[in-house]
Every structure is written in C-alpha cells, then in structure tokens.
C-alpha positions in Angstrom: 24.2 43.9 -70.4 22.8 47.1 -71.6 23.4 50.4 -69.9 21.3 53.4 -69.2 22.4 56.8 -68.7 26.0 57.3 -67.4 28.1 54.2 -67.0 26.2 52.0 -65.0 25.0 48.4 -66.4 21.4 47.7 -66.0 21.1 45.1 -62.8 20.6 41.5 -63.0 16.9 40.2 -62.2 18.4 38.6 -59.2 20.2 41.6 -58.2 16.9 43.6 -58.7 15.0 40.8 -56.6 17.2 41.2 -54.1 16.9 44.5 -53.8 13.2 44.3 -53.6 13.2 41.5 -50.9 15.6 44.1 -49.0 13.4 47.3 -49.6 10.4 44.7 -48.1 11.9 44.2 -45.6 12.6 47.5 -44.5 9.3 48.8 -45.5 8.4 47.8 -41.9 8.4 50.6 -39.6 9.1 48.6 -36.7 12.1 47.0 -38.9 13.1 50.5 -40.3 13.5 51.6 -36.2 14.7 48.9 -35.4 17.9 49.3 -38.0 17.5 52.8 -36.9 18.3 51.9 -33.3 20.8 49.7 -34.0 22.9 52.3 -36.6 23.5 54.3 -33.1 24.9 50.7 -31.5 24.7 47.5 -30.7 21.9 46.5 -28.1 20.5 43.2 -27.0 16.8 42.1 -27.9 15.1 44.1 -24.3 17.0 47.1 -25.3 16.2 47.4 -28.3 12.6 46.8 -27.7 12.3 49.4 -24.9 14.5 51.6 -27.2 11.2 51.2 -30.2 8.7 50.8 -27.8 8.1 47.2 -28.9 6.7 43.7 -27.2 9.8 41.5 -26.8 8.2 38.9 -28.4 7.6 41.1 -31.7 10.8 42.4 -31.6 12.4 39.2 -31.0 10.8 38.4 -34.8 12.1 41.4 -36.6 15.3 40.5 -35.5 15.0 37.2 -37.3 14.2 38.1 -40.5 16.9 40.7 -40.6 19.2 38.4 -39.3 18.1 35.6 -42.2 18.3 38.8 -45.2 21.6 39.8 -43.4 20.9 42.8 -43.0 21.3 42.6 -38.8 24.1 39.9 -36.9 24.1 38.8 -33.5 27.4 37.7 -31.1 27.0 36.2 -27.9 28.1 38.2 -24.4 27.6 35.4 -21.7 24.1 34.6 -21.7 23.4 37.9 -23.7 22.9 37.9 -27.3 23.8 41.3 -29.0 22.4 42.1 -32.1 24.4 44.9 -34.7 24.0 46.1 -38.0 25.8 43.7 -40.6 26.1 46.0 -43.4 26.9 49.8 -43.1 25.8 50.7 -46.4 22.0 49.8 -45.5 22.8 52.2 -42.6 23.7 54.9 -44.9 20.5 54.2 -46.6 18.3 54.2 -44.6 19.8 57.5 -42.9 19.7 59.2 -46.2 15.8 58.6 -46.9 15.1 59.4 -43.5 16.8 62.2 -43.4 15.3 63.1 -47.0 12.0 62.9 -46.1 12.2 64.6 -42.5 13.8 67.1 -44.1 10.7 67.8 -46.9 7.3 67.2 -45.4 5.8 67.7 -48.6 7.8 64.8 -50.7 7.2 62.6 -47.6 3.1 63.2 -48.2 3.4 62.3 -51.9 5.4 59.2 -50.9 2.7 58.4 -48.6 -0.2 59.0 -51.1 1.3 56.2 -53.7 0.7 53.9 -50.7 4.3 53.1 -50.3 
C-alpha cells in the first residue's frame, strides 16, 4: 500500500467507503444533534426528541440508521429503550468540527458555499 506524507498508509477503498457512508450519515443535522445530544448521555427516544426539538416518529428513524452504521446502541430499562453513543471517537469528531466551525464563522461560510 502506498503512503503519503508522514507514515500513514493510504486507506483501503472499503475503509474509505466506510468512511463516506459514516460522514453521510452524519451530514444530517438532525443526526449530527442527535449524536450531539447523546455525547452529553444517554436518553430514551422522547428525550431525545424533546431534547432536538424533533417528531418522535422522525427521531425514532434517525436512531435506526445509526443504530444499523453503529454508530448509536440501545439497552433496555424495563419497558424503556435507551439509546447511547457506541463509539467515542465519532464523539470526538464530531465535537472537534463543531467546535471548529463555531469557533470560525468565516470557514463555516466557505464550508457552506461548496454545498457540503
């Protein structure tokens, strides 16, 4: 595998598709909050969609698809289902870009202009 700059290998097409599906996923701002909401605890589904201002029903849907990329789990609590963030490194993520682009109103205009 060939490398470029540093010591890093170039990624796998499967790694990279991955990543894309991932990124897709995220590029949902109802997704993005609600990973957002979730990275400050676990809540069930109406929490979580009061918390993001959200129809249960739509919220409900998020929370599949980020439960199928694994990017969210769930654990039952009697008759409640809590859902939490499965991996902490899509936390740190997300947090950083947020933060990145709260942070520099003028980079988060350019991002917007490419239509991202």
């Amino acid at each position: 595998m060939a490398t470029s700059g540093g010591d890093m290998a170039d990624p796998s097409v499967e790694v990279l598709t991955e990543a894309a599906a991932t990124f897709g996923l995220l590029a949902s701002p109802a997704r993005l909050q609600i990973v957002w909401a979730l990275a400050q605890g676990e809540r069930d589904v109406s929490a979580l969609a009061e918390s993001v201002g959200g129809a249960l029903p739509a919220v409900s849907q998020h929370l599949t698809k980020l439960k199928l990329a694994g990017l969210v789990r769930s654990r039952r609590e009697g008759r409640r289902v809590v859902y939490l963030i499965s991996d902490q490194d899509v936390v740190t993520m997300v947090r950083w870009l947020v933060g990145r682009l709260a942070g520099h109103g003028e980079a988060a205009e350019r991002v917007r202009g490419l239509g991202a």
